[in-house]
C-alpha positions as CSV (number, residue, x, y, z in Angstrom):
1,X,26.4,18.7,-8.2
2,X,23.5,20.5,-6.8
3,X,21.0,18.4,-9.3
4,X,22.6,15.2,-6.8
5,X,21.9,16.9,-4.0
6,X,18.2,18.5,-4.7
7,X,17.5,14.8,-5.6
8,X,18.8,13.4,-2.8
9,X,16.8,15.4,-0.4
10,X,13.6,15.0,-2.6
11,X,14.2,11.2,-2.3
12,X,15.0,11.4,1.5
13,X,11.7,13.2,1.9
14,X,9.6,11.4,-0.1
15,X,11.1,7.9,1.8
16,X,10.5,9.3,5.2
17,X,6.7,10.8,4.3
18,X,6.0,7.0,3.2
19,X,7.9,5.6,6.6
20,X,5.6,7.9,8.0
21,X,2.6,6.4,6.5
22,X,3.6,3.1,7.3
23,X,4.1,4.1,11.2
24,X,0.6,5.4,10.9
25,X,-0.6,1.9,9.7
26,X,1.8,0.6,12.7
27,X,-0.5,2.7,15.1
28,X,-3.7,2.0,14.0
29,X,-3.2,-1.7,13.8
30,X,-1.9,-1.7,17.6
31,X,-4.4,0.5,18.7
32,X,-6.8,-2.2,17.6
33,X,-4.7,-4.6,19.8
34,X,-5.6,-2.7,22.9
35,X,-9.1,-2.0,22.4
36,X,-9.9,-5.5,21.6
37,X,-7.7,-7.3,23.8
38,X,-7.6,-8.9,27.4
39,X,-5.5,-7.1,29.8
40,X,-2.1,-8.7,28.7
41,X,-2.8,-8.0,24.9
42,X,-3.7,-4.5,25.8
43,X,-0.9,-3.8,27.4
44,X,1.4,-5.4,24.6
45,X,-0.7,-3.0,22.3
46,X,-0.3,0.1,24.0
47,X,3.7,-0.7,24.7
48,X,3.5,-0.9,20.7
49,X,1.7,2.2,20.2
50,X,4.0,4.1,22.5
51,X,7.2,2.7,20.2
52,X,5.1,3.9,17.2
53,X,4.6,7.3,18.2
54,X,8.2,7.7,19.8
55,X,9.1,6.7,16.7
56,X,7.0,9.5,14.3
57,X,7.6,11.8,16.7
58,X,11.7,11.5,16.0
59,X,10.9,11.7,12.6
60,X,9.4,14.8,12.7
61,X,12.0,16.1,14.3
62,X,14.5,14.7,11.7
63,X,12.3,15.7,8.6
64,X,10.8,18.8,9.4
65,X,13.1,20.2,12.0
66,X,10.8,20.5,15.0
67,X,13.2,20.5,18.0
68,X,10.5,19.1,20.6
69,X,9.6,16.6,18.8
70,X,12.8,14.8,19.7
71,X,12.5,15.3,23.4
72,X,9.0,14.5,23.6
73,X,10.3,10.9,21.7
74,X,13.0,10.5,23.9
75,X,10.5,11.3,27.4
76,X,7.6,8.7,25.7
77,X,9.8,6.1,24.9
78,X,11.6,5.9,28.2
79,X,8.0,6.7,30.1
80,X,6.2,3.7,28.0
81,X,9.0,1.5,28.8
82,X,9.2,1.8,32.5
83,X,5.0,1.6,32.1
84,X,5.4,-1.5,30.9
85,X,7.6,-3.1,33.0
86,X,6.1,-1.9,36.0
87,X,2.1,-3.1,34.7
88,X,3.8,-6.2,34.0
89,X,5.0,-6.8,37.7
90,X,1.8,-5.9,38.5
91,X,-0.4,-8.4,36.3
92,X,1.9,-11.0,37.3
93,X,1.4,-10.6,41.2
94,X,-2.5,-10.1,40.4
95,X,-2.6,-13.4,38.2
96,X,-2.8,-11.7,34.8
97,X,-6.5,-12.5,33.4
């Protein structure tokens, strides 16, 4: 019994390190977005990014046991969100691009 659970952790680690590489893909492929973008695309980037990170961030929290790291995703999530929405509101009264 403890060989099943050794292995189970080894394989939840080993999926969530490669999660974690793929998020870092994730990032670097919408931070591209927003450089290279107009003001609409760079704000769909950025809304991206801040999903991304929210996201690593929980994972830390869930692989490693860091106990910020969960606030801090909650806090940029809900902050990157309400970013959004309100530079949306504002692009739309300005006429976007």
């Amino acid at each position: 019994m403890s060989f099943v659970v050794s292995f189970a952790e080894f394989t939840f680690l080993v999926g969530g390190v490669v999660f974690m590489l793929a998020l870092c893909l994730a990032a670097l492929a919408t931070l591209r977005l927003a450089i290279r973008g107009g003001a609409v695309t760079s704000l769909m980037g950025i809304s991206c990014f801040t999903t991304v990170a929210g996201t690593a961030l929980y994972l830390l929290e869930v692989l490693f046991h860091i106990h910020f790291a969960r606030d801090t995703a909650i806090a940029l999530l809900m902050i990157g969100a309400i970013g959004t929405i309100v530079f949306a509101r504002i692009l739309r009264r300005g006429g976007g691009e």
